[in-house]
N, C-alpha and C positions, 0 to 999 in steps of 0.2 A: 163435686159439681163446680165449686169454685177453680180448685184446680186444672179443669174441661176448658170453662169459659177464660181462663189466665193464655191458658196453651195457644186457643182458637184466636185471641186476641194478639198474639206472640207471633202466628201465623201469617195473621193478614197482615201487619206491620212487617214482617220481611218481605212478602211479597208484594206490596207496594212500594216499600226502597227498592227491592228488584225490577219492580215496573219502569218506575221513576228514573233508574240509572242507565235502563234499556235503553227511552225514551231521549234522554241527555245522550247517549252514543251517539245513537242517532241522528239524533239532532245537531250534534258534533261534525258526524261525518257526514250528513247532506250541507251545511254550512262548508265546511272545506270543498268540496266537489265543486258548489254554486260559485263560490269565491275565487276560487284559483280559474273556473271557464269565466267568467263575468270580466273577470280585468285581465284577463285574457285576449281578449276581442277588445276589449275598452281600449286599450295600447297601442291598438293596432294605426290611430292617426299620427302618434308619437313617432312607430316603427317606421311608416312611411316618408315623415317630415327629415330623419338622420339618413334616408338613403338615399341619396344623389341621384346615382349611375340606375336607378332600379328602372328594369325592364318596363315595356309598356305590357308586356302579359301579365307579368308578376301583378303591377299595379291593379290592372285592372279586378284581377283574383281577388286578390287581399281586397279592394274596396267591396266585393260581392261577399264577402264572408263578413266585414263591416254591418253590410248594409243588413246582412240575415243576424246578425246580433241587432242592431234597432228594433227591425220587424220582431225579435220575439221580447225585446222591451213593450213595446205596444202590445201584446199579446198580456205579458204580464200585468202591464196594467190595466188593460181593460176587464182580464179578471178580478182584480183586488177592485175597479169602480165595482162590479159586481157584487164583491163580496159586502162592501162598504154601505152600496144602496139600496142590498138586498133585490136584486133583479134575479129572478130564478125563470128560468121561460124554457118554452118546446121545443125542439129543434127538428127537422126533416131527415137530418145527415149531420155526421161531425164537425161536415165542414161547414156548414151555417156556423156554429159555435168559434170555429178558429176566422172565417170572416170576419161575423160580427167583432169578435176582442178585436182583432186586429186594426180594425178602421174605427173602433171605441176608443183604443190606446193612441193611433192616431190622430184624431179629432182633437182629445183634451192636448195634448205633446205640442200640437199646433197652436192652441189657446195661450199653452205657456211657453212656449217660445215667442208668436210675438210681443207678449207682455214682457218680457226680458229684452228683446230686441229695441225695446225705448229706452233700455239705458245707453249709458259711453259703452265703446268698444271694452276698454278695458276690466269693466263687470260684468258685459255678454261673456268675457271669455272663461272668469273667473267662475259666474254662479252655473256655467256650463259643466265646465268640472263637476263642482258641487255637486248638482243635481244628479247625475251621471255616479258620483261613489255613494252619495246617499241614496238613491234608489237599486246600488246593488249592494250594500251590505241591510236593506229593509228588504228585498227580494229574494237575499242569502238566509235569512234564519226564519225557519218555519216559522212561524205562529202558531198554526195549527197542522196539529198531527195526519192530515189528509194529507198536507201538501208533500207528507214525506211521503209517500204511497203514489203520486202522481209523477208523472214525465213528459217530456214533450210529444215521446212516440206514444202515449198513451190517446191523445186527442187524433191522432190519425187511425183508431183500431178498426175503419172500413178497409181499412189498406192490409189488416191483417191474414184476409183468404180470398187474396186475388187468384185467379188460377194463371196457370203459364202464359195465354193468352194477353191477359190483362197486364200482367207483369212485364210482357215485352213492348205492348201497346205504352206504357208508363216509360218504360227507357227511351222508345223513340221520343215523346213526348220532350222528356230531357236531352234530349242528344239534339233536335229540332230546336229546342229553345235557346241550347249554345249556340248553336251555328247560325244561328239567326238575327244575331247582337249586330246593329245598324252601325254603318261611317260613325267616328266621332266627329264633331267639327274643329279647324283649325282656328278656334278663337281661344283668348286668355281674359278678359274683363266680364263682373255678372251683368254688363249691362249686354253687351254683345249676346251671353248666351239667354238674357232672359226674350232678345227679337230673334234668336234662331229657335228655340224652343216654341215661341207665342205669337209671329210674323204680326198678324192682325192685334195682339195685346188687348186681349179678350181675360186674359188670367189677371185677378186682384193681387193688389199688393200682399196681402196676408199671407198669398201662399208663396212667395220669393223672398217675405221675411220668416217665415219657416223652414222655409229649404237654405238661406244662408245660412241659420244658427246651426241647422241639425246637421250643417258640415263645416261649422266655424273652425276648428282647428286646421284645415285647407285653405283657409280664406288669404292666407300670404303667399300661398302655393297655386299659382297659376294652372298649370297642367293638372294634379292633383286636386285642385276645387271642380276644374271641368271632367275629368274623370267620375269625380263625386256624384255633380249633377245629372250624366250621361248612364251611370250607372243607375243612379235616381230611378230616370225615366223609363229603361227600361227594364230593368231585373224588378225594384221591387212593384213598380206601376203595373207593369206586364202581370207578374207574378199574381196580385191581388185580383189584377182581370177578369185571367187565367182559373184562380181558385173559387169566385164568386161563378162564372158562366159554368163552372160544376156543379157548384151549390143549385142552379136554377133546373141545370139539368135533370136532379134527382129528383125532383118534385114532381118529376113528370116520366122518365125512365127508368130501365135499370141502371145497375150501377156499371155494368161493358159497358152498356152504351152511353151511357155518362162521361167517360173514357176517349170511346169512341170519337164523341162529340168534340172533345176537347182537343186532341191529335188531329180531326179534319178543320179546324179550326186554324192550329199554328201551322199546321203544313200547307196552308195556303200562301201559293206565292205571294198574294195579296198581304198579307202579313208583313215580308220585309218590303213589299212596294209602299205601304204606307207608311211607314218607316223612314224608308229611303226620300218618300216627300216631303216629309215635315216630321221629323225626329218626335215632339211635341205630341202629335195625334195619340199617343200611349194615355195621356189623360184627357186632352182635349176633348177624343168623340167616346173616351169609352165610362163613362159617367149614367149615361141609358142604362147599363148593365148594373151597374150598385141601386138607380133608382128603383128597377124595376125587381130587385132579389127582394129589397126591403119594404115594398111591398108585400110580396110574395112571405115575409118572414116575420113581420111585424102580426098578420093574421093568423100566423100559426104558432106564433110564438103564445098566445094565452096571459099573457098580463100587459096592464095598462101600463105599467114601467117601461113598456120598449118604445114607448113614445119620446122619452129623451134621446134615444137613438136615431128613429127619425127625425126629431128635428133639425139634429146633428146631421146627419144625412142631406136635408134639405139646406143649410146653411153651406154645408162643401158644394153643392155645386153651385150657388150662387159665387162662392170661391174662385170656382174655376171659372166658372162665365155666367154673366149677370141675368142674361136669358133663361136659366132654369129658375129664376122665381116662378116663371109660369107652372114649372113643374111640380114645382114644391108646393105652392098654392092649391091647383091640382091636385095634387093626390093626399093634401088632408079634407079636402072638400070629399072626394070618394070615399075616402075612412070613412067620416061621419056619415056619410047618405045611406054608403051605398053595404060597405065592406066590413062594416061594426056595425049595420044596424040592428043586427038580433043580438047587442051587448046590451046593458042594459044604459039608463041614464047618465048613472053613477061612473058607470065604469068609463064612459066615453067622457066624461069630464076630466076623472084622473087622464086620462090618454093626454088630454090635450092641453093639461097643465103640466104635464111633463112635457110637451112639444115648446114652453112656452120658451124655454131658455136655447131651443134651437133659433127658434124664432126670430127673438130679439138678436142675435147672434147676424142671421141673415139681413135679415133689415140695414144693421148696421154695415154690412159689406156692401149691403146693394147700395146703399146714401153715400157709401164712399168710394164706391167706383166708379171709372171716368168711363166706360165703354157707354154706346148706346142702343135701345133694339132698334133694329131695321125690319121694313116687312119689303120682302122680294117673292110675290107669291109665284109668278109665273115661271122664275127662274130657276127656285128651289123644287117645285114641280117636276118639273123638263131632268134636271141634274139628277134628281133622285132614282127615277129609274134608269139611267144612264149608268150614275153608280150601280147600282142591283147589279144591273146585267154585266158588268164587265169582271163584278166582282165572279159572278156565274161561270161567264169563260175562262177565266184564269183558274177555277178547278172544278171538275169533271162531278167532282160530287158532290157539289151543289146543287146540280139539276135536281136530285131528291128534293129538294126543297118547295118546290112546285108544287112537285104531290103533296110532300110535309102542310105547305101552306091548307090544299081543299081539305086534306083531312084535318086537320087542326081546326080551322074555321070552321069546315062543315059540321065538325060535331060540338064547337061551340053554338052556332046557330039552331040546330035540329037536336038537341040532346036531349030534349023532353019529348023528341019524336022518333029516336032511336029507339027502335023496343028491339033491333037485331044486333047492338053492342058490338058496332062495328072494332072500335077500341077502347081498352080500358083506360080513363083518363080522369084524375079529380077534377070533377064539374065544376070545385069553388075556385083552385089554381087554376083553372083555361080564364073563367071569368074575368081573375085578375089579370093574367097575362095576356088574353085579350085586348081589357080595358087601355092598359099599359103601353102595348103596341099601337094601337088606334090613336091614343094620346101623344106619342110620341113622333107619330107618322103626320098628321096633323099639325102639330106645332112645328117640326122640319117645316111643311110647308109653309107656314104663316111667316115664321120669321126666320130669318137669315140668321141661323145658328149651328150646332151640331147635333142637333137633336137623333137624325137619320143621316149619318154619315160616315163614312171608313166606317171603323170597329165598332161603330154601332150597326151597319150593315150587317159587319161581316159576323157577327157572333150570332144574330138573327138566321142567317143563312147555315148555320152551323147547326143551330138549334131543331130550326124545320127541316134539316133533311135527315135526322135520326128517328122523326116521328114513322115513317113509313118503315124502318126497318125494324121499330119497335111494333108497328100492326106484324108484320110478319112473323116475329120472335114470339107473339103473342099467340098465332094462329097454330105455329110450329110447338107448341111449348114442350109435347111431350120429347119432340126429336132432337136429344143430345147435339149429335151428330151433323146434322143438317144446320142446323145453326152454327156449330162452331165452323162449317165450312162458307157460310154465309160471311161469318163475320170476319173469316181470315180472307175472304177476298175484298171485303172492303177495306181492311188492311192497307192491303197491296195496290189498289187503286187510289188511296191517300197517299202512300208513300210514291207509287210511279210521276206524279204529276205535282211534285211536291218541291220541285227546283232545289234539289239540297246541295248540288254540287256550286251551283249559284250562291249560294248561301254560304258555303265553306271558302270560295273563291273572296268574295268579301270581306269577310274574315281575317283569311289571311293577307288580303290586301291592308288592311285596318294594320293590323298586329306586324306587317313587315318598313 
């Protein structure tokens, strides 16, 4: 018997060194992988600063592969706040989870850069670095054994059984989004580009002491810091837009027409018109769309911890312009009343002690910005549906929208009086995204902001004209076939009226 239990003990002891040394490979070789891609990308302002002669394509390139190494820093870290805070929450789609990190990582990234940006130049540039190689060799070695199991294509796994359709809808999608990169402007100084980007200079100082840091190694490089900012505004702004007006879509469609939605969207000539007006509008009016996802995400998310998120949420756009306090204010006043009141007491209190430190946050940006609100009711009025409609005529399938609009609304209003379930629709997401809409339509008019303007339009107009194609998709459901020819002509009707060649023309006016 002795000799049984010696053996059995003899046993487990190698197969735990053999665990154990597995686990060390491992963990070896995801370290090397993370390490050699991390300062990989990291070098890339270095590679740009020794080439002289380097093309305006190249540059442009290289700073979008830049900027997609930031964006998954932010990504990174706004998992590890997660892991750190113990924030575990619901999600709709995958891509609520890569928004949410994404503008998590963002948010704090900004806190700490301008806090660094109050030293001399010469420690901005210094604890830049720093930061930058200590958060990639803490990023490089697992901690935990999950993290070797995980990958980046792993948080995209809706993307894993698109069918042919869907697949080519996604390529146009990206092929539209290249070709549709706006003029740079011919300036060199960030004061020059912070009145081409901000005309009115409605945007707080915090967020142009954030955008100098997170491109200080360009900052002696004229062409190159403007390239930075330019790419900025559109690749990665565009991008999170782009990815958040998904996330909202899904809450409410399937996942083609989620798609869908999002291709009738950028293929809007409207798209590079607004662009071409004010380079700037990529953040300026599209801030409606993060307010209203977080919303929409913060109630389905299931714990009181995503209240730091929103607060967070409501501090950026006081960021961008001091007139979303209205917003912000607003829609914690709804939380409590309206949208957490079957939470209990307890719970809405945690909520909104985590909101405290967005809070204080905003406050301070709003005391120390110089813009002021203006109320222009008649004017904002008149303009707004002026904008609608032009947005309307410049693409074809919009008009759906119309309808989108009665169905939408109608069965927000009458849904306790549908007993013929005209369409399938979550009663608690219209509610919010009602609320949302009305709120936002509303405060456009009071004050003279962007509440209801460009890309806040246009993503609206995006939205409501998939809801009709989804009553039909829903009527049809048995019929394969009829649908997929359904939806390969709305296709084609996105693409025909979608000015791409216009798009390309500019382009390569830009890049020649």
């Amino acid at each position: 018997m002795l000799c049984l239990n010696v053996l059995i003990l003899s046993g487990n002891i190698v197969e735990t060194l053999e665990n154990k040394s597995g686990i060390l490979y491992q963990k070896s070789k995801f370290f090397l992988y993370r390490v050699l891609t991390y300062f990989t990308f990291l070098l890339l302002p270095i590679y740009l600063q020794k080439e002289v002669n380097i093309s305006r394509p190249v540059s442009v390139v290289v700073m979008v592969l830049y900027c997609m190494f930031i964006m998954g820093q932010w990504f990174l870290l706004g998992k590890e706040i997660d892991h750190r805070l113990k924030i575990y929450f619901r999600v709709n789609s995958s891509i609520d989870r890569i928004v949410y990190r994404l503008f998590m990582g963002m948010f704090f990234m900004t806190i700490y850069f301008n806090i660094i940006n109050l030293l001399p130049g010469k420690w901005v540039y210094n604890i830049f670095w720093i930061t930058w190689v200590v958060l990639g060799l803490f990023y490089s070695w697992p901690t935990r054994g999950k993290i070797i199991q995980e990958s980046v294509s792993s948080n995209f796994h809706e993307y894993r059984y698109l069918d042919r359709f869907e697949k080519t809808i996604l390529f146009l999608i990206v092929a539209m989004f290249v070709a549709s990169i706006p003029e740079f402007p011919n300036l060199a100084t960030a004061n020059s580009l912070k009145l081409f980007f901000d005309p009115s200079e409605r945007i707080s100082g915090a967020f142009w002491s954030f955008l100098q840091v997170n491109y200080y190694p360009f900052k002696k490089y004229p062409d190159l810091f403007k390239i930075a900012w330019c790419v900025h505004f559109y690749f990665l702004t565009t991008s999170m837009y782009l990815m958040t007006f998904y996330a909202i879509l899904r809450y409410f469609v399937s996942r083609r027409l989620a798609v869908l939605g999002v291709f009738a969207l950028i293929s809007s000539w409207s798209f590079s018109k607004i662009l071409a007006l004010n380079f700037g509008n990529s953040l300026l009016t599209s801030y409606s769309i993060l307010w209203i996802w977080t919303l929409l995400w913060c109630t389905k998310s299931s714990t009181y911890r995503s209240g730091l998120f929103v607060g967070l949420v409501g501090a950026w756009g006081i960021v961008i312009d001091k007139t979303n306090i209205i917003l912000f204010g607003m829609q914690l006043f709804a939380l409590h009343t309206l949208f957490l009141k079957n939470k209990t007491y307890w719970y809405r209190r945690q909520f909104f002690k985590y909101n405290t430190f967005g809070v204080i946050l905003g406050v301070l940006v709003f005391l120390l910005s110089t813009s002021t609100l203006e109320f222009k009711i008649a004017e904002s009025f008149a303009s707004s549906f002026v904008d609608i409609w032009s947005l309307i005529e410049r693409k074809a399938f919009f008009i759906l929208s119309l309808f989108g609009f009665c169905i939408f609304f109608g069965k927000v209003l009458y849904q306790k009086k549908d007993s013929t379930k005209l369409i399938n629709l979550p009663s608690d997401k219209m509610n919010e995204f009602a609320f949302g809409v009305g709120l936002l339509f509303l405060s456009g008019l009071v004050f003279e902001s962007r509440f209801f303007k460009d890309f806040s339009i246009l993503w609206l107009l995006a939205f409501l004209s998939v809801i009709p194609i989804e009553l039909i998709f829903q009527k049809i459901r048995r019929l394969r076939s009829s649908r997929n020819m359904i939806y390969m002509i709305y296709i084609i009707i996105c693409l025909l009226d979608s000015h791409f060649e216009g798009r390309v023309k500019i382009l390569l006016r830009m890049f020649n």
